[in-house]
N, CA, C and O atoms as a printed pandas DataFrame, in Angstrom:
     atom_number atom_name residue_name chain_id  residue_number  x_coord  y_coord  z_coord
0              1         N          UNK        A               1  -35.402   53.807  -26.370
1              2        CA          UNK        A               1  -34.217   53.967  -25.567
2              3         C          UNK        A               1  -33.254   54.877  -26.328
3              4         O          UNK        A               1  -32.982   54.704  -27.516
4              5         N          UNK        A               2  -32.682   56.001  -25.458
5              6        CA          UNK        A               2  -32.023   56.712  -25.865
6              7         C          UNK        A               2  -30.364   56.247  -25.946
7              8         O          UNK        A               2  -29.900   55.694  -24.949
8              9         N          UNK        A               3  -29.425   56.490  -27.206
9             10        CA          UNK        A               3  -28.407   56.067  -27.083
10            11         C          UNK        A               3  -27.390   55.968  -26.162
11            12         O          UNK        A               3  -26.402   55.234  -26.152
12            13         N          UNK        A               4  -27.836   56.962  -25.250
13            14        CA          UNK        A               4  -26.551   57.188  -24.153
14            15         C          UNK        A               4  -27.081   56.031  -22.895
15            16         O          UNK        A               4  -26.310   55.501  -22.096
16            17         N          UNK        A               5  -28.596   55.800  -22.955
17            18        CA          UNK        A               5  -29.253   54.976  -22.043
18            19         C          UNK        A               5  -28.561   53.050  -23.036
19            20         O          UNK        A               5  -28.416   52.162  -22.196
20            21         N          UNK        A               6  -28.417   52.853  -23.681
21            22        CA          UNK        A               6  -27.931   52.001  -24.281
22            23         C          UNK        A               6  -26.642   51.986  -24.267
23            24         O          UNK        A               6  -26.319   50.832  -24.548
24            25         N          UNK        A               7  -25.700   52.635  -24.092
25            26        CA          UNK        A               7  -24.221   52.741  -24.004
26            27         C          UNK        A               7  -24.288   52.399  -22.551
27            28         O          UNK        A               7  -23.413   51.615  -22.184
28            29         N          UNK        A               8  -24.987   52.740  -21.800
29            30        CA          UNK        A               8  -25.006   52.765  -20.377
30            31         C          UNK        A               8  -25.207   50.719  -19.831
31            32         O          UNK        A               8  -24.860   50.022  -18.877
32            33         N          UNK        A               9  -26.012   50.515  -21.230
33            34        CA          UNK        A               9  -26.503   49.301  -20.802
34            35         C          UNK        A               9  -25.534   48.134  -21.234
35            36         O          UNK        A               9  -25.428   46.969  -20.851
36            37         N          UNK        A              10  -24.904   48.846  -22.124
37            38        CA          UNK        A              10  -23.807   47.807  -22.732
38            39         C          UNK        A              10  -22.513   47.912  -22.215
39            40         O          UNK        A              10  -21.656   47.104  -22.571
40            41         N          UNK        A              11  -22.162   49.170  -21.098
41            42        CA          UNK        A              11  -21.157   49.517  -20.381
42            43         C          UNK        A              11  -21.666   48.026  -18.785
43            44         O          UNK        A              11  -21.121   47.176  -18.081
44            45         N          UNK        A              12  -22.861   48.566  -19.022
45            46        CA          UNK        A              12  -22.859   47.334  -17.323
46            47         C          UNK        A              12  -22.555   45.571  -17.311
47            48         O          UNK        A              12  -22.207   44.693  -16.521
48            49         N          UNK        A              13  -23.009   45.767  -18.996
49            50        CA          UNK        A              13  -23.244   44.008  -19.105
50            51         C          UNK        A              13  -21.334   43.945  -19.592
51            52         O          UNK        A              13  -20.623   43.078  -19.085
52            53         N          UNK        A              14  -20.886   44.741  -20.368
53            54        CA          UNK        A              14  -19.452   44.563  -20.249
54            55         C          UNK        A              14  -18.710   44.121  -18.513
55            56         O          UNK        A              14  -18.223   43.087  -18.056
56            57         N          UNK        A              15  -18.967   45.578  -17.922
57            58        CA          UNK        A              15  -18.665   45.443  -16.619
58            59         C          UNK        A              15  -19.089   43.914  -15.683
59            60         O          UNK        A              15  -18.315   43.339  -14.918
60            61         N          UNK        A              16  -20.175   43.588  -15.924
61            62        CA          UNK        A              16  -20.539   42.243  -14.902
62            63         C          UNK        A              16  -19.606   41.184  -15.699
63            64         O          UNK        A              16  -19.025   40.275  -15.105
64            65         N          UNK        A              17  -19.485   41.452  -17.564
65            66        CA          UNK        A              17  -19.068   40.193  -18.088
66            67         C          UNK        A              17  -17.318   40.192  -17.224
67            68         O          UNK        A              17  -17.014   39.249  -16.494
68            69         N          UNK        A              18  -16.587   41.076  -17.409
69            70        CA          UNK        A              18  -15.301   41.234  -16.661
70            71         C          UNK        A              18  -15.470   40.703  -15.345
71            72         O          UNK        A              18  -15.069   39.576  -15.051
72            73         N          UNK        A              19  -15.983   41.383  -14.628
73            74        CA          UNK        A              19  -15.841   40.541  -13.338
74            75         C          UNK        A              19  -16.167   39.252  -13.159
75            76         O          UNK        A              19  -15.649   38.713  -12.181
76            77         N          UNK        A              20  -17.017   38.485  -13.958
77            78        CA          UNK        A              20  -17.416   37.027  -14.149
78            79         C          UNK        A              20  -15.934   36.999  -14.643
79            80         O          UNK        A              20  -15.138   36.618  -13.785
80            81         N          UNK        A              21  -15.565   37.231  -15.496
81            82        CA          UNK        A              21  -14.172   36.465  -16.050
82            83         C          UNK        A              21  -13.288   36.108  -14.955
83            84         O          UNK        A              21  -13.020   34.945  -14.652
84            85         N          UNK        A              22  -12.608   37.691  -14.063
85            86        CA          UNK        A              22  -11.711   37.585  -13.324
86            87         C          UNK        A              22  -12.383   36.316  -12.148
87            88         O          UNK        A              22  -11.580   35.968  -11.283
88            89         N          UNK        A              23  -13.415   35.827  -12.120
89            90        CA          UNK        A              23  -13.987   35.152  -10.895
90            91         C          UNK        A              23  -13.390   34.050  -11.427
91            92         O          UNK        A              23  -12.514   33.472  -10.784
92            93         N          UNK        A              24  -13.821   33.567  -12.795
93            94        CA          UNK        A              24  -13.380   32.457  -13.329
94            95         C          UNK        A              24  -12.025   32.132  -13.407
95            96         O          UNK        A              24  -11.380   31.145  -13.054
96            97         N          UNK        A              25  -11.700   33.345  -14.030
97            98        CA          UNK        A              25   -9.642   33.170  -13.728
98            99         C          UNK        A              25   -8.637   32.420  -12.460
99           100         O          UNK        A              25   -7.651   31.683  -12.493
100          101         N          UNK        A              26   -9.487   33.054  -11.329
101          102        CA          UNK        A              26   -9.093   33.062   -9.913
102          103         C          UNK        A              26   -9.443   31.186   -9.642
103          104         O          UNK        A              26   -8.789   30.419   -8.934
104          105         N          UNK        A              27  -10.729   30.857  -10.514
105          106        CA          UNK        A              27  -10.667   29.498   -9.998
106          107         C          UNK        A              27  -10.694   28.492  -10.617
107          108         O          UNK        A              27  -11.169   27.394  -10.325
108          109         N          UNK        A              28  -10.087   28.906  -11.661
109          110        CA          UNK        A              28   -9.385   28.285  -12.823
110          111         C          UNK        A              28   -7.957   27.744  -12.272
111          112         O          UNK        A              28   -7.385   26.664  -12.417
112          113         N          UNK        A              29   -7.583   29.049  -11.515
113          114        CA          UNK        A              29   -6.063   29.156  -10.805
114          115         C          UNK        A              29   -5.893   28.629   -9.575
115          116         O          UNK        A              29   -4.738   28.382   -9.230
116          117         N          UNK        A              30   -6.852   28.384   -8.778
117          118        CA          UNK        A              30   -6.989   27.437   -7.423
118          119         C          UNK        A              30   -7.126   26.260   -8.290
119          120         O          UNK        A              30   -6.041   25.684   -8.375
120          121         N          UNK        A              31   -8.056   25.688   -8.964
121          122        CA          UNK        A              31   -8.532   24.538   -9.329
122          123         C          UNK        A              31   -6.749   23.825  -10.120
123          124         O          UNK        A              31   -6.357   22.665   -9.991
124          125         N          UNK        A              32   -6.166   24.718  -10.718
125          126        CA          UNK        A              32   -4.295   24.119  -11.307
126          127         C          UNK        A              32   -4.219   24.016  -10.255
127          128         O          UNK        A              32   -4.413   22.835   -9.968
128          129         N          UNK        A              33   -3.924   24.953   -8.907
129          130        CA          UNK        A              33   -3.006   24.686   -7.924
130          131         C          UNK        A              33   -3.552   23.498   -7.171
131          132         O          UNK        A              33   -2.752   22.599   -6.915
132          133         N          UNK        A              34   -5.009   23.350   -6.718
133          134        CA          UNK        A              34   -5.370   21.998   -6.225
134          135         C          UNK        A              34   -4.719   20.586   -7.023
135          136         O          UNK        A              34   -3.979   19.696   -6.604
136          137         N          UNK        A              35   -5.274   20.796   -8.187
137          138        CA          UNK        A              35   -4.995   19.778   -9.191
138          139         C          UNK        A              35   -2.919   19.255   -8.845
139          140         O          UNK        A              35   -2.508   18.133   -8.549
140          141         N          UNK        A              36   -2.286   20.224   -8.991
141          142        CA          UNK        A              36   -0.687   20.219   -8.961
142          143         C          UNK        A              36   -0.153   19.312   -7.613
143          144         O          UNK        A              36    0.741   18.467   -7.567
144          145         N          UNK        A              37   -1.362   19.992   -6.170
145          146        CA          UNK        A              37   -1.070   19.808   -5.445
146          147         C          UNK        A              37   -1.252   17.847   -5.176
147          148         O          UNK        A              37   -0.491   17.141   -4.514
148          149         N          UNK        A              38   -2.295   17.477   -5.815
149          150        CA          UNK        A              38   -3.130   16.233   -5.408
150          151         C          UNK        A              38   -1.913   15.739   -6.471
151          152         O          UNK        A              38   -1.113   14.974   -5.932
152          153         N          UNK        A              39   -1.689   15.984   -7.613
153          154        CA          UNK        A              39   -0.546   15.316   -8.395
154          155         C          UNK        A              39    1.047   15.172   -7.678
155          156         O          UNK        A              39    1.841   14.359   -8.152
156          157         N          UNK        A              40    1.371   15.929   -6.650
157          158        CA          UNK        A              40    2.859   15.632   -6.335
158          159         C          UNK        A              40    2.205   14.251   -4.849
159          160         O          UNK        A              40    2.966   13.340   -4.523
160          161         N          UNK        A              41    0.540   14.418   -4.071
161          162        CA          UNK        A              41    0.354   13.579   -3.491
162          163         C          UNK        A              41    0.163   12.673   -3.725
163          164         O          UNK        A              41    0.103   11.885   -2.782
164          165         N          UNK        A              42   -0.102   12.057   -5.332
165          166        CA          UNK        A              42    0.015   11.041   -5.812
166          167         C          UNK        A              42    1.210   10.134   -6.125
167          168         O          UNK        A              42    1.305    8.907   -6.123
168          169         N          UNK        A              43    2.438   11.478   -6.500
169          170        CA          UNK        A              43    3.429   10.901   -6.946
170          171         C          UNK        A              43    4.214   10.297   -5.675
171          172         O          UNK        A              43    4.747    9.188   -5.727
172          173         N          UNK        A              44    4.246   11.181   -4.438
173          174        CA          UNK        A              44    4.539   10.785   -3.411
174          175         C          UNK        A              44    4.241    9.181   -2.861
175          176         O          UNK        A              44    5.021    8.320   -2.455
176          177         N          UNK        A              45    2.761    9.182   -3.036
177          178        CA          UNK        A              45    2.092    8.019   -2.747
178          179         C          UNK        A              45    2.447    6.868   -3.686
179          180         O          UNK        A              45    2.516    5.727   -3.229
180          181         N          UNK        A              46    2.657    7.097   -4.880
181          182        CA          UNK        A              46    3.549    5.941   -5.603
182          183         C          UNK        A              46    4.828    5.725   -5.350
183          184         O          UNK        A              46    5.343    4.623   -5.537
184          185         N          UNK        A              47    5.422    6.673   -4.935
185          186        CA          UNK        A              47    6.769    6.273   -4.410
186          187         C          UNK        A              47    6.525    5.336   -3.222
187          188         O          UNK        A              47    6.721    4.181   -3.599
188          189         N          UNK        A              48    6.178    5.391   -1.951
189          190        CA          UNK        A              48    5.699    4.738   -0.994
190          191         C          UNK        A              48    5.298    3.339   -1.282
191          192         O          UNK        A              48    5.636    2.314   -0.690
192          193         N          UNK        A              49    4.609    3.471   -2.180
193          194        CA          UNK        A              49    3.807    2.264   -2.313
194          195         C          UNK        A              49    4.969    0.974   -3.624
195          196         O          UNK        A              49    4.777   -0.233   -3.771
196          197         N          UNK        A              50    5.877    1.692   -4.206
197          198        CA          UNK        A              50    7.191    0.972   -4.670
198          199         C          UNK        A              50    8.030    0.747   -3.601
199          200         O          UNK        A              50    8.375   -0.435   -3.594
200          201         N          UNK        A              51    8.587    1.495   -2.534
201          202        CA          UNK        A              51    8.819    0.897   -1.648
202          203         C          UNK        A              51    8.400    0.303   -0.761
203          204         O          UNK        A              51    9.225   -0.014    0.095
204          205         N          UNK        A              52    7.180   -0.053   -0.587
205          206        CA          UNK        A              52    6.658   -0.867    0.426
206          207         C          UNK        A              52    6.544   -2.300    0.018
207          208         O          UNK        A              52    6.502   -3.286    0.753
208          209         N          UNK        A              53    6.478   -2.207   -1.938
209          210        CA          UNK        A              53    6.403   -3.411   -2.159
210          211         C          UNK        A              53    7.821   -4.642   -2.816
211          212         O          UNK        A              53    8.054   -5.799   -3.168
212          213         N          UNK        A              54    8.474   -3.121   -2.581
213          214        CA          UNK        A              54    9.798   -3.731   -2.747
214          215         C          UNK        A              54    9.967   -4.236   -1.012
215          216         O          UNK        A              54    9.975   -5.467   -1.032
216          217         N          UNK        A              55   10.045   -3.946   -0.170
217          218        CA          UNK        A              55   10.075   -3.961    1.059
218          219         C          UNK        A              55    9.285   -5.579    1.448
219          220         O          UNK        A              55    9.918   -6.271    2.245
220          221         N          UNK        A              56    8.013   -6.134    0.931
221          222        CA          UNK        A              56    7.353   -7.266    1.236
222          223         C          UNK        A              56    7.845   -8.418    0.645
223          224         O          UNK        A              56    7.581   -9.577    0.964
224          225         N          UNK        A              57    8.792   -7.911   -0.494
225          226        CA          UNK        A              57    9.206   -8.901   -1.226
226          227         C          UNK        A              57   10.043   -9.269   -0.272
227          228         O          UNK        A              57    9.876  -10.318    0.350
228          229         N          UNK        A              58   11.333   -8.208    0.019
229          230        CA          UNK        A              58   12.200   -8.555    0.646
230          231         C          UNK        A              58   12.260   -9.606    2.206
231          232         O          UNK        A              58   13.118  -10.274    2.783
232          233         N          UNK        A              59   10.519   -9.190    2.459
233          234        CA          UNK        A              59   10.332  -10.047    4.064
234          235         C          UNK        A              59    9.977  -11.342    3.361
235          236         O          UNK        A              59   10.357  -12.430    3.794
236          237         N          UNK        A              60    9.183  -11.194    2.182
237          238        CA          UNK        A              60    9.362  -12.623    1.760
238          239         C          UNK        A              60   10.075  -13.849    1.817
239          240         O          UNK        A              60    9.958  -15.016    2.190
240          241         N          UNK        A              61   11.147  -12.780    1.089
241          242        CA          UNK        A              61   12.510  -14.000    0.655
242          243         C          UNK        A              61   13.304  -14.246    1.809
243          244         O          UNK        A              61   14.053  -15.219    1.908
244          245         N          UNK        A              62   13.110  -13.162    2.896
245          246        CA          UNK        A              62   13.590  -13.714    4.315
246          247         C          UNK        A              62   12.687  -14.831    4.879
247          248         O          UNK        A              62   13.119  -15.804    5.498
248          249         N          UNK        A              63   11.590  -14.628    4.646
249          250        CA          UNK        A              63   10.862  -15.692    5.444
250          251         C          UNK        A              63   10.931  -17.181    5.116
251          252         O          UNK        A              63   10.945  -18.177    5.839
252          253         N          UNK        A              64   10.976  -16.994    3.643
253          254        CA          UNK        A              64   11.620  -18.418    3.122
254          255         C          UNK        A              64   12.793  -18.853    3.235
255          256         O          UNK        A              64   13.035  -20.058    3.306
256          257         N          UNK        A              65   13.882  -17.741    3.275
257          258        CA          UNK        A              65   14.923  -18.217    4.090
258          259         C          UNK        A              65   15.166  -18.656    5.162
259          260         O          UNK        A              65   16.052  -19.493    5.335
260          261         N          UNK        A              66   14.403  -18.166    6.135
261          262        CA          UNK        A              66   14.930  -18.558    7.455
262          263         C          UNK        A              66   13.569  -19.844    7.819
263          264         O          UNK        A              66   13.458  -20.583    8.797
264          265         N          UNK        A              67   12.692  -19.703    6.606
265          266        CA          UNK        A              67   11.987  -21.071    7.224
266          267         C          UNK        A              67   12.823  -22.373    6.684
267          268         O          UNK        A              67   12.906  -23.481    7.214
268          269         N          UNK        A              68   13.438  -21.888    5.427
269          270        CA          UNK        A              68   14.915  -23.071    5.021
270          271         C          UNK        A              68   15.934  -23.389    5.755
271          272         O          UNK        A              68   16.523  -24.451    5.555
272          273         N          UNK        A              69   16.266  -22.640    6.599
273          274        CA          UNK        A              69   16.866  -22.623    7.714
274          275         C          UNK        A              69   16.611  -23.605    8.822
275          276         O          UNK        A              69   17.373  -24.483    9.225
276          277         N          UNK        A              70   15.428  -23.309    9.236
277          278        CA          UNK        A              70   14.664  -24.201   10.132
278          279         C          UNK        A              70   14.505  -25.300    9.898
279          280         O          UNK        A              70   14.592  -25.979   10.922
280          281         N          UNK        A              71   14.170  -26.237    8.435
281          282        CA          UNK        A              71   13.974  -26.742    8.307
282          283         C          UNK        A              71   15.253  -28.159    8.376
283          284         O          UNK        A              71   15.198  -29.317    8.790
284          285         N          UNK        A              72   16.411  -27.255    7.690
285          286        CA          UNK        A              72   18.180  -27.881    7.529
286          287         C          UNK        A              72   18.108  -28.615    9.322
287          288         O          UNK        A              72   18.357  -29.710    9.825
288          289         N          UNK        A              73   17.701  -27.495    9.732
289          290        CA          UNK        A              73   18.261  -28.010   11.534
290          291         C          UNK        A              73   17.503  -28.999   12.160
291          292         O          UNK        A              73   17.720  -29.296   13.334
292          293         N          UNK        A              74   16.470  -29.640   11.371
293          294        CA          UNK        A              74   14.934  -30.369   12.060
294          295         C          UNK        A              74   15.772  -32.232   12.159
295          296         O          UNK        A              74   16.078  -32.897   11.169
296          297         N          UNK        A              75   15.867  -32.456   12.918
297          298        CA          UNK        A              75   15.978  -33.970   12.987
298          299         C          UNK        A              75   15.223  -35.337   12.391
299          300         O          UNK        A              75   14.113  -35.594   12.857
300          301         N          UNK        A              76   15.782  -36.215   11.384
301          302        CA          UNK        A              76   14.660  -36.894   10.557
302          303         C          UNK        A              76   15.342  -38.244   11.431
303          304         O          UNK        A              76   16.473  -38.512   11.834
304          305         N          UNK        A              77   14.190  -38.828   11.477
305          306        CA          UNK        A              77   14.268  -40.236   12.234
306          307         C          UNK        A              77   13.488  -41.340   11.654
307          308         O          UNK        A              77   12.327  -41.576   11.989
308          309         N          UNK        A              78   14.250  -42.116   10.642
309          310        CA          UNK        A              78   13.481  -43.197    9.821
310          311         C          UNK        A              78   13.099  -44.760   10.733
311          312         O          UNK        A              78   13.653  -45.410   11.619
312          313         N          UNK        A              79   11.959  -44.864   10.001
313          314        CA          UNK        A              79   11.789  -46.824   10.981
314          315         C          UNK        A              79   10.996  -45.820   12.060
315          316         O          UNK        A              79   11.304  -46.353   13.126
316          317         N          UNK        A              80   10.069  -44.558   12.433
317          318        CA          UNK        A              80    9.196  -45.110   13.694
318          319         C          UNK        A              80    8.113  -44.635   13.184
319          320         O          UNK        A              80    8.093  -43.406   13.108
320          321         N          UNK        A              81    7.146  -45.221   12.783
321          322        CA          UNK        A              81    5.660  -44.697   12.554
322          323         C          UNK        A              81    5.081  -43.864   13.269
323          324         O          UNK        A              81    5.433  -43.592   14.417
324          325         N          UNK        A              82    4.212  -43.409   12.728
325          326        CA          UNK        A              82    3.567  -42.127   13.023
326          327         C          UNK        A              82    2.000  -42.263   13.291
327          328         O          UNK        A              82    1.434  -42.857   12.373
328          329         N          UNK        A              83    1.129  -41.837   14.372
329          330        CA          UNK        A              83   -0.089  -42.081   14.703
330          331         C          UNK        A              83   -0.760  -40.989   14.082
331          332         O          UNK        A              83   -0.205  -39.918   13.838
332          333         N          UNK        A              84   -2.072  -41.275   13.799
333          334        CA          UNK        A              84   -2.861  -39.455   13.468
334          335         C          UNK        A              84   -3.188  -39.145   15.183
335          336         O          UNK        A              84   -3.653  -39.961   15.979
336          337         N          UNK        A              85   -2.862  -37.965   15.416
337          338        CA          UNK        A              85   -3.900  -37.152   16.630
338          339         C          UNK        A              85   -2.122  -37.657   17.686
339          340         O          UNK        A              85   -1.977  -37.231   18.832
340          341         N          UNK        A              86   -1.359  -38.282   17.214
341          342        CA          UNK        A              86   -0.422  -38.010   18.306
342          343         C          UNK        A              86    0.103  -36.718   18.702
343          344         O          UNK        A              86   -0.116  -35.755   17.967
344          345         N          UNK        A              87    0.747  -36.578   19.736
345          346        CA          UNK        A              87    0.905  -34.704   20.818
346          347         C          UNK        A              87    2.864  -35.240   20.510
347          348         O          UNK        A              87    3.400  -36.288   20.149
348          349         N          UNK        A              88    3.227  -34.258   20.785
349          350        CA          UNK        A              88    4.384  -33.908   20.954
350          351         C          UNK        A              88    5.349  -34.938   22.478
351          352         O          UNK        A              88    6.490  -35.399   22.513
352          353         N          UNK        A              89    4.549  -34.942   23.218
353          354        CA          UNK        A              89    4.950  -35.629   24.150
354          355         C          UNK        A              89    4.873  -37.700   23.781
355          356         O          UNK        A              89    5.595  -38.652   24.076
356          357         N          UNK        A              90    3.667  -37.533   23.068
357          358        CA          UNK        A              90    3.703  -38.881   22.821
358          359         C          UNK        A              90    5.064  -39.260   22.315
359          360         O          UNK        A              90    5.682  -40.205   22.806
360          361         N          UNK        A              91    5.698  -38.269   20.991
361          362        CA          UNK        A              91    6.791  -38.727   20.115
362          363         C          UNK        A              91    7.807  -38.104   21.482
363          364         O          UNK        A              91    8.727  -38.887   21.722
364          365         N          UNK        A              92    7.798  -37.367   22.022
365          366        CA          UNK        A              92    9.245  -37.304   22.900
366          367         C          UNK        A              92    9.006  -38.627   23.449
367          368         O          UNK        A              92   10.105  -39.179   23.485
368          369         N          UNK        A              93    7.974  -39.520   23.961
369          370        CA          UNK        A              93    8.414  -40.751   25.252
370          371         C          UNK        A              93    8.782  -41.651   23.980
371          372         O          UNK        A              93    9.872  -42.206   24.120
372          373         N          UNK        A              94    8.241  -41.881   22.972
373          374        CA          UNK        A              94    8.566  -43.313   21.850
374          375         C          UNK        A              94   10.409  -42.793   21.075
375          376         O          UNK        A              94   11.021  -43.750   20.600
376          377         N          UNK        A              95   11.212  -41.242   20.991
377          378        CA          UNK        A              95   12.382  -41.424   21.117
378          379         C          UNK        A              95   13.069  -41.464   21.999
379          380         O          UNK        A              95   14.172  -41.897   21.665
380          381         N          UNK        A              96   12.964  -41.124   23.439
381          382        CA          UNK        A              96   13.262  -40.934   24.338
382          383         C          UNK        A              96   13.574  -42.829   24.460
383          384         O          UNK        A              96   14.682  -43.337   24.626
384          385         N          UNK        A              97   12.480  -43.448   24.344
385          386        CA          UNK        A              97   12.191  -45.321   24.653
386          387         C          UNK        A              97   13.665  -45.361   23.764
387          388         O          UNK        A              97   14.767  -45.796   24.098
388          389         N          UNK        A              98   13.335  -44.902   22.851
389          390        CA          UNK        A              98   14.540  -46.238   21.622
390          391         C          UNK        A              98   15.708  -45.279   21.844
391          392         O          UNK        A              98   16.733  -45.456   21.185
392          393         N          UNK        A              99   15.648  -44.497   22.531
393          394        CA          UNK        A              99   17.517  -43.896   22.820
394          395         C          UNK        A              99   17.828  -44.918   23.359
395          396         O          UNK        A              99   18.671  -45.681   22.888
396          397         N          UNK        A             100   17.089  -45.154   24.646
397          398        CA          UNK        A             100   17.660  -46.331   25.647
398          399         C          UNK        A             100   17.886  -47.282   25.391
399          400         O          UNK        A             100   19.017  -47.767   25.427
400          401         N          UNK        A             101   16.724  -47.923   25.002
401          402        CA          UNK        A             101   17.132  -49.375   24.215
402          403         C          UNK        A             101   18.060  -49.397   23.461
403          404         O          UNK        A             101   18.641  -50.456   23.700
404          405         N          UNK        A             102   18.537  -48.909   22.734
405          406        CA          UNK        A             102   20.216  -49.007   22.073
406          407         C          UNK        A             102   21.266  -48.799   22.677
407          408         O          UNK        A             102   22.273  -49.434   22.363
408          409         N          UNK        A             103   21.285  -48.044   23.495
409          410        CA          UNK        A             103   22.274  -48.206   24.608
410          411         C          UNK        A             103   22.163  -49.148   25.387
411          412         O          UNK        A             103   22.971  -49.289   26.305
């Protein structure tokens, strides 16, 4: 091989090595910008997800509130026993009975 045929050969493999580079550069440089992009959707998504769980707490402590609530307002009635499998109607006719009878 003649030298100028060898300059020729080391001019092409330069040339392909450059353009491999710039290929790599380019997706080196998508692959940051993907990467940047999925990082502010993360950070986003942690924000969300601090407020959502600040947010469950908060239905929490309502729910226990207002089931404390419910509970303050419930009527306790000592002295009448209690059946298993009794309905709601059974206990309305047995206070409904002893209203009267005391009057």
């Amino acid at each position: 091989m003649s030298t100028d045929e060898k300059l020729n050969h080391i001019l092409v493999k330069v040339s392909n090595m450059e353009a491999s580079h710039e290929t790599l550069v380019k997706d080196v440089h998508n692959i940051s910008v993907s990467v940047n992009s999925i990082h502010r959707r993360v950070d986003t998504l942690d924000s969300c997800i601090d407020v959502h769980a600040r947010m469950l707490k908060l239905l929490a402590y309502k729910s226990i509130d207002n089931e404390a609530r419910n509970r303050r307002n419930n009527l306790i009635f000592r002295g009448i026993g209690e059946d298993r499998g009794e309905t709601d109607v059974c206990c309305l006719g047995v206070s409904t009975g002893l209203l009267f009878l005391r009057n």
